[in-house]
C-alpha positions in Angstrom: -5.4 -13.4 80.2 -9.1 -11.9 80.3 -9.8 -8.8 82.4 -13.0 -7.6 83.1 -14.5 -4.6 81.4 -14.5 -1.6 83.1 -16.0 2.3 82.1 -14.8 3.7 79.6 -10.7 5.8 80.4 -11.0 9.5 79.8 -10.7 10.9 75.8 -7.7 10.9 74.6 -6.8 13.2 71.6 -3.4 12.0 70.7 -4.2 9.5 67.9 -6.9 11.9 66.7 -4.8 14.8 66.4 -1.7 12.4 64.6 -3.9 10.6 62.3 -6.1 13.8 61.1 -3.4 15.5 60.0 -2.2 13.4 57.7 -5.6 12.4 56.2 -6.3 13.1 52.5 -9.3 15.5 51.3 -12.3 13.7 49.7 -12.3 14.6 46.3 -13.8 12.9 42.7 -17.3 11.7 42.1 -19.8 11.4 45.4 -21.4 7.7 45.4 -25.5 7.2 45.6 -25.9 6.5 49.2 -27.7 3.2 50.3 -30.7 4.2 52.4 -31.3 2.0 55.3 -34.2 0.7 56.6 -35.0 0.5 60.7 -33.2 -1.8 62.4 -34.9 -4.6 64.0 -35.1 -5.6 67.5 -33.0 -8.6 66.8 -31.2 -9.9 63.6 -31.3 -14.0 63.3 -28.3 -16.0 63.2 -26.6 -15.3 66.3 -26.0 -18.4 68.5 -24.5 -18.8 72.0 -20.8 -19.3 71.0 -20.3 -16.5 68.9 -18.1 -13.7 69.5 -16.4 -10.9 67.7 -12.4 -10.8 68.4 -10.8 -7.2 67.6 -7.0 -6.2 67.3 -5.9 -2.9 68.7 -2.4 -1.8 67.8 -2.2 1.2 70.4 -3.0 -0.6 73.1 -2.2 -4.0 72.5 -5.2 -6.0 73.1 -8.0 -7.9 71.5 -11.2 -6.6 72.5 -14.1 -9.5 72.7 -17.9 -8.3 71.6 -20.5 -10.8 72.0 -23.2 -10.3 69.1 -25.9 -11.2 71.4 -25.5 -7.8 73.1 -23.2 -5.8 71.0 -21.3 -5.3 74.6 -17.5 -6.0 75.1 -17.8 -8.4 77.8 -13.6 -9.1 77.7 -10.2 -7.8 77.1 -7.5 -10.6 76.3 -4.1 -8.5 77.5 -1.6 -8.9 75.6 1.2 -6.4 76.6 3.2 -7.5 80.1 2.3 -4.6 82.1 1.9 -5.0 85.8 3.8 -8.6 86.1 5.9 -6.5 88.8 4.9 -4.7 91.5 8.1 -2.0 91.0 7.5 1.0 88.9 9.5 0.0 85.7 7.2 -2.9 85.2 4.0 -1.0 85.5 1.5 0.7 83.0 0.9 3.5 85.6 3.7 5.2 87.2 3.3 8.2 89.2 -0.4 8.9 88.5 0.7 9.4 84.2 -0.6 6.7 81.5 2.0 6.5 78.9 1.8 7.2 75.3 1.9 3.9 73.0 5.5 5.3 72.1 6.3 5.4 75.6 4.2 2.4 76.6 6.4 0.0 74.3 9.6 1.3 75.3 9.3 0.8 78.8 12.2 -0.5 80.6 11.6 -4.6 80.4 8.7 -4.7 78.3 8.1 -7.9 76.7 4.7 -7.9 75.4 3.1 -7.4 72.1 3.9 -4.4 70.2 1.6 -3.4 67.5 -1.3 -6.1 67.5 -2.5 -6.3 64.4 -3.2 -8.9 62.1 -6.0 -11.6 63.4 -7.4 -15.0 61.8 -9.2 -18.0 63.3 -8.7 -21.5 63.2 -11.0 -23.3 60.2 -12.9 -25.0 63.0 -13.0 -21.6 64.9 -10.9 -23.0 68.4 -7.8 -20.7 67.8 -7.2 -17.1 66.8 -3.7 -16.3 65.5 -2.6 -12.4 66.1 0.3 -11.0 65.0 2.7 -8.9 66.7 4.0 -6.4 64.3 6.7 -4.9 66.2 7.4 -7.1 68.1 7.7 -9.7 65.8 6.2 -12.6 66.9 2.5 -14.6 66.8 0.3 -15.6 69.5 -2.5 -18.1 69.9 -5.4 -17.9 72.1 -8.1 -20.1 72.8 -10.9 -18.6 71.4 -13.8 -20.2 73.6 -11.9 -19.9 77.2 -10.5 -16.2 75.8 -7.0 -17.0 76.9 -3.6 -17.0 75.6 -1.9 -20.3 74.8 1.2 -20.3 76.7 0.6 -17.5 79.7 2.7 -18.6 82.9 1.5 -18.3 86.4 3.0 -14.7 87.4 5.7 -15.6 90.5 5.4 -11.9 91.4 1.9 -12.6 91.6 -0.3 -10.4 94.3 -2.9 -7.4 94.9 -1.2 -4.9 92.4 0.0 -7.5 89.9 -1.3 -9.7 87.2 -1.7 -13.7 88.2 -0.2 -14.7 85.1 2.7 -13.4 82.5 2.2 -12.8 78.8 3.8 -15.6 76.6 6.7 -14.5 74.2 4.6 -16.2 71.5 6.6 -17.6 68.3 9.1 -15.2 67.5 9.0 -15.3 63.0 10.8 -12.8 61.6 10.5 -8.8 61.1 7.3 -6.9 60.5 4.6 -9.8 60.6 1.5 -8.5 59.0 -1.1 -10.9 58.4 -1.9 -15.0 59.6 -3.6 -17.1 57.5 -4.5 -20.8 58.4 -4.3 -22.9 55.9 -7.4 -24.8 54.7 -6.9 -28.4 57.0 -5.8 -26.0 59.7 -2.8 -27.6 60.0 -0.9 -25.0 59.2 -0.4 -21.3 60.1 1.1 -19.0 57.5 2.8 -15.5 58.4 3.3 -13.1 56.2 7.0 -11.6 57.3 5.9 -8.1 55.4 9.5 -6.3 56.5 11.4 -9.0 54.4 10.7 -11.2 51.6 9.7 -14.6 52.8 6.5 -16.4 54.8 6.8 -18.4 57.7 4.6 -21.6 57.9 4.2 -23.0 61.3 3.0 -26.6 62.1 -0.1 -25.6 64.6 -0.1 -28.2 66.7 4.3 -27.9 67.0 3.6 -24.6 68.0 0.9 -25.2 70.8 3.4 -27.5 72.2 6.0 -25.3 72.2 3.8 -22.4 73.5 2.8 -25.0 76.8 6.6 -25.4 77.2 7.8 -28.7 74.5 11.0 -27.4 74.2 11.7 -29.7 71.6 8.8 -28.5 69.4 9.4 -27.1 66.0 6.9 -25.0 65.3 8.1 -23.3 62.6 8.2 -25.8 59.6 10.0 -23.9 57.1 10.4 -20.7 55.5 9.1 -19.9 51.9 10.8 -17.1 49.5 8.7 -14.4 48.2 7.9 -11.0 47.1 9.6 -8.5 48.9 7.5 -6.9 51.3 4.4 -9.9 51.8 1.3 -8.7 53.2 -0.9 -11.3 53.4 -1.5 -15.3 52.1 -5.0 -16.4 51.6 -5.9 -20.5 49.8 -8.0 -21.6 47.7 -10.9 -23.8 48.6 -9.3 -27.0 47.9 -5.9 -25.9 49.6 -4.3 -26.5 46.3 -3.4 -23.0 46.0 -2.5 -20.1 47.8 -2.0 -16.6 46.4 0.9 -13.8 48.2 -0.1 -10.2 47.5 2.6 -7.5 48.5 3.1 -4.2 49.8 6.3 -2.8 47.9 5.6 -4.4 44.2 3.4 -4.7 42.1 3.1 -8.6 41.9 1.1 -11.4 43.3 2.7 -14.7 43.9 0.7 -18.1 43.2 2.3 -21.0 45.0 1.4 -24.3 44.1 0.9 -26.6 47.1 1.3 -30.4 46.7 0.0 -31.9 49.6 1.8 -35.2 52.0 0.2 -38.2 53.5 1.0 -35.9 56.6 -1.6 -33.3 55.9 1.8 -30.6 55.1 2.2 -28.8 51.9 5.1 -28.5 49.8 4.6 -24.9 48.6 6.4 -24.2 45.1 5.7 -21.0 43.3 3.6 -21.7 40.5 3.5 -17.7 38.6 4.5 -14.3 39.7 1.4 -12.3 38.5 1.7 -8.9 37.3 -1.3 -6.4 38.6 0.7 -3.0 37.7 -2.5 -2.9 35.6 -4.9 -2.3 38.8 -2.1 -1.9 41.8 0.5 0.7 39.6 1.9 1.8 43.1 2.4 -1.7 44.6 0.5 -1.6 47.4 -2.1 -4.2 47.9 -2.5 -5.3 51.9 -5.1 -7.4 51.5 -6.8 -10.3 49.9 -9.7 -12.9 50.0 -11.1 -15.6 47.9 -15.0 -15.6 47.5 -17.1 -18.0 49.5 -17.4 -19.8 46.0 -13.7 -20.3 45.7 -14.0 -19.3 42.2 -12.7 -15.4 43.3 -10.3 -13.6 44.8 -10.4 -10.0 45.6 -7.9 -7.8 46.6 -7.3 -4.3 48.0 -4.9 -1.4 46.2 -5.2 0.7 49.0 -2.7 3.7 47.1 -4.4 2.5 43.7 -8.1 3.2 45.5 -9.2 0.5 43.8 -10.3 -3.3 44.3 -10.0 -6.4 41.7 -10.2 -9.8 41.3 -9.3 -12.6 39.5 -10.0 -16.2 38.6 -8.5 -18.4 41.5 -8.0 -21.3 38.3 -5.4 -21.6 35.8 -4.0 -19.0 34.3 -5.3 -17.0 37.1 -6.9 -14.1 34.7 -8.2 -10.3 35.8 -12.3 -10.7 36.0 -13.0 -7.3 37.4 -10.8 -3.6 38.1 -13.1 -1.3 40.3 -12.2 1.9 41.3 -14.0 3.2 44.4 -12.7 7.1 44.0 -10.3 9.7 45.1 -8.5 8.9 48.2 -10.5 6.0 49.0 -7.9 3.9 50.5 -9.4 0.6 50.8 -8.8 -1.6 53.6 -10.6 -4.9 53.6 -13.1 -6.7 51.5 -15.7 -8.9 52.7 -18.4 -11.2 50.8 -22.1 -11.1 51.6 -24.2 -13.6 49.4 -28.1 -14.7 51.0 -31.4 -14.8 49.5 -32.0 -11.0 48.8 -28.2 -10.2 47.6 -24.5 -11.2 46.3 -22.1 -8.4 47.5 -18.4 -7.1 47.7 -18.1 -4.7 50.6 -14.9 -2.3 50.9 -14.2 -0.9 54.0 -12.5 3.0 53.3 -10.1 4.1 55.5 -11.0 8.1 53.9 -13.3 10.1 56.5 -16.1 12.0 55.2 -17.8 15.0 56.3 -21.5 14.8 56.7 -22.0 11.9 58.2 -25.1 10.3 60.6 -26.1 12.9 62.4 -23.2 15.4 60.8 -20.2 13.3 62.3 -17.4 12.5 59.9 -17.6 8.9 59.0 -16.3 6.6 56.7 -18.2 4.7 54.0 -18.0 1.1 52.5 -18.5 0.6 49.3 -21.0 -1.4 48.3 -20.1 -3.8 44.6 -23.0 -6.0 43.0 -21.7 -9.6 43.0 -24.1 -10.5 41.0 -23.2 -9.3 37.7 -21.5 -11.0 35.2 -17.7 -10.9 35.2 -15.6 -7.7 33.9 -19.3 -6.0 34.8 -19.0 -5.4 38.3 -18.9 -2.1 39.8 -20.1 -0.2 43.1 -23.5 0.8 43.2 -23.5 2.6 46.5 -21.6 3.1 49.9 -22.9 3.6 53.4 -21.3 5.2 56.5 -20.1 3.0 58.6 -20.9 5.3 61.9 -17.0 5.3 63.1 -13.6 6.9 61.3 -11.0 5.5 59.5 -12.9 1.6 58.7 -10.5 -1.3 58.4 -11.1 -5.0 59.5 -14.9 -6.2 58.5 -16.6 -9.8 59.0 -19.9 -11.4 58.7 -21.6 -14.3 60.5 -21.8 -17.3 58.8 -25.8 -16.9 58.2 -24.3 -13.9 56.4 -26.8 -11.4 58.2 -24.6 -9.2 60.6 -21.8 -7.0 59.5 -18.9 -5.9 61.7 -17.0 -2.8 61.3 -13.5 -1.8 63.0 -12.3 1.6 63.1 -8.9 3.1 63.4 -9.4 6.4 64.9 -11.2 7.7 67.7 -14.6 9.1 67.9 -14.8 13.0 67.7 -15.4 15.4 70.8 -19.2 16.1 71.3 -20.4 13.0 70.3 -22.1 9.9 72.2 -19.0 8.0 72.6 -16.1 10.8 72.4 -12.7 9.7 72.5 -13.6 6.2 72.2 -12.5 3.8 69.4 -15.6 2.2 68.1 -16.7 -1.1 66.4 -20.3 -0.8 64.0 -22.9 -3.3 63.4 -25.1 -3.5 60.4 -28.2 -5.9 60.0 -26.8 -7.1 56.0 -30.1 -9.1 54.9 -30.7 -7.0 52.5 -27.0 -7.2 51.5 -27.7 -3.6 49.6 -29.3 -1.7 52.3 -27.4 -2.1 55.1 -29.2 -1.2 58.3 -27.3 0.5 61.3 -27.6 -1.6 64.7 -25.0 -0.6 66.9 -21.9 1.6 67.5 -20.2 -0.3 70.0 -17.8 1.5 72.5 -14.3 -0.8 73.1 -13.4 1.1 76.4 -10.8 -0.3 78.2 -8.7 -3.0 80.1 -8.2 -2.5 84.0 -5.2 -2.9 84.7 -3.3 -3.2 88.4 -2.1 0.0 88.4 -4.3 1.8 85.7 -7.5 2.1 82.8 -5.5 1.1 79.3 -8.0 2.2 76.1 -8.7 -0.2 73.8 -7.4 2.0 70.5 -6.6 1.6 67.0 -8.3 -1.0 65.8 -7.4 -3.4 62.9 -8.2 -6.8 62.0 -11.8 -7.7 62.9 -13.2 -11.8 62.7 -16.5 -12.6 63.4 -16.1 -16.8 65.0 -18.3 -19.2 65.7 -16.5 -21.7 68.4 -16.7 -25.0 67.2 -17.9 -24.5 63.6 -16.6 -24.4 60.3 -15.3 -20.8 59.3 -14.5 -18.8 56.6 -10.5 -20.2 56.4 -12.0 -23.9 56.7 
């Protein structure tokens, strides 16, 4: 259910001090750094429905911005904290917040563990999120902010929640990443910790989310690559391309479509990219708002590609963005002044705005002719370890999600963060906002949004980018 936004929790320095001692040094070439200009006061194409919806594994939660302010006006709580009055149940006990280690294992716990992946509905009325841990996938309404299948809370009363998280759809180990296929009727789930995707009927599953025991919502399962990270389709729905975490493949499925609106998936090619993924490690894809593209991450490769989304499916590009990049996510920005590829990096640089480490995206000119393509700057993105990025349909805001916290000394210490950019000029991004997430109140205690992941930019009511 919503909560309302409360100040910011007090710094905490575990993820920090976990995450930056693992991180590689920046090494190889330095990119040419894109100079922006001064922000205006306001960028067009922002409209009244529009809200940014962002996963945060550590804490569990999908933090809501609204563009209009660059504010997070909402939490939507997804763990099952405080459903109880008595002290196993709560998030608090004893005056201590947990760790996330701590928080997950706590006696009865049935909410979300590791939120991560995020997706909305093509007409921008549902977000899927996935449950990495805990294995499961929730909807939730995008315009009221609230989670399809909640229950009124029986234990309900001044130191307890009204309502009680929903189990979700329970889909197999190690979900990563939701897709929605192009008709949205149909949600697929990448099961990353085995070898298979589960497609769910959408509209079985809302009924069996409000209680239709009889629902099916999971249609079938489809065999794989092992270790599936993410599913993305073609324009025309005709197609939809598997990219993997553990080989070096990419699998193209043919999907033949019923009277019903349902595919019939069968795999079409395996695709061999040892070429530009050698490791086989590729988290992420996305076709082009075209649909003649689609780009994908090597995150271990430090390295983006892409390739025709038509028969035979052929490489048009192999960019490497530089030592120990570690891209994340792609995202497409094409408008009157520019046609780009931006990669978020997860690396963090020294020397950053105003001498804070950052990361950087890297900035690749769209507009050159196949097997040309290459980056042609970066910027910082004003927040550490980038991952999820989206753009408004008008294609003129960039958003920017951050893994790690902000450093001490710093305007918004010990916060994790979310950037905006004014894109119009699609190769000199221009820094808007650095946007704290703070944190959910809960009954018995502040929980810090953390961690963020997937980021989606939707427009309630309109046709996105999955439509």
């Amino acid at each position: 259910m919503p909560q309302r936004q409360d100040s910011p929790a007090s710094a905490s320095r575990r993820d920090f001090l976990r995450i930056a001692g693992t991180l590689p040094l920046a090494t190889g070439p330095v990119l040419a750094q894109a100079q922006p200009a001064a922000p205006p006061a306001r960028v067009p194409g922002i409209e009244d429905a529009d809200r940014v919806f962002i996963t945060n594994e550590d804490s569990n939660t999908i933090a809501v911005i609204n563009p209009a302010t660059n504010r997070v006006e909402t939490t939507i709580n997804l763990t099952s904290f405080d459903e109880d009055p008595r002290p196993p149940f709560r998030y608090v006990t004893g005056g201590v917040a947990p760790t996330h280690a701590a928080m997950i294992h706590k006696p009865l716990y049935h909410g979300c563990i590791d939120a991560h992946g995020a997706v909305p509905s093509p007409d921008g009325r549902l977000l899927a999120t996935s449950g990495r841990g805990s294995s499961n996938i929730y909807l939730t309404d995008a315009a009221q902010r609230h989670v399809i299948g909640n229950a009124p809370n029986f234990a309900a009363g001044s130191t307890t929640n009204r309502e009680r998280i929903s189990t979700g759809i329970l889909v197999g180990r190690e979900p990563h990443e939701p897709t929605f296929s192009r008709n949205g009727k149909e949600l697929w789930v990448t099961v990353r910790g085995e070898d298979r995707i589960a497609v769910l009927d959408v509209e079985a599953a809302i009924r069996y989310l409000r209680g239709d025991a009889s629902a099916q919502a999971i249609r079938m399962y489809v065999g794989t690559l092992p270790g599936p990270a993410q599913v993305w389709f073609n324009r025309e729905n005709t197609v939809a391309f598997v990219a993997s975490q553990k080989v070096s493949s990419v699998d193209v499925f043919e999907l033949r479509m019923g009277a019903d609106g349902f595919t019939l998936p069968q795999r079409r090619v395996t695709l061999d990219i040892s070429g530009q993924d050698k490791p086989g490690f590729t988290p992420f894809l996305k076709t082009t708002p075209d649909g003649g593209e689609v780009w994908f991450s090597h995150k271990l490769a430090d390295a983006v590609s892409c390739r025709s989304t038509r028969p035979e499916f052929g490489l048009l590009d192999a960019v490497p963005l530089g030592a120990n990049a570690r891209p994340n996510h792609v995202e497409f920005v094409e408008n009157a002044r520019g046609k780009v590829v931006y990669a978020s990096l997860a690396r963090v640089d020294d020397n950053g705005p105003g001498g804070v480490a950052s990361s950087q995206i890297a900035i690749i000119d769209r507009s050159a002719p196949p097997g040309a393509r290459k980056v042609v700057g970066t910027f910082f993105t004003h927040g550490r370890e980038s991952h999820g990025l989206w753009t408004n349909p008008e294609n003129t805001l960039l958003y920017v999600a951050h893994e790690q916290d902000e450093l001490p000394g710093t305007p918004n210490a010990g916060q994790t963060v979310c950037s905006a950019f004014d894109v119009r000029d699609p190769m000199r991004p221009a820094f808007i906002a650095q946007i704290p997430l703070g944190s959910i109140a809960l009954p018995s205690g502040e929980l810090r949004n953390k961690k963020s992941i997937n980021l989606v930019y939707v427009r309630v009511g309109a046709r996105g980018q999955t439509g």
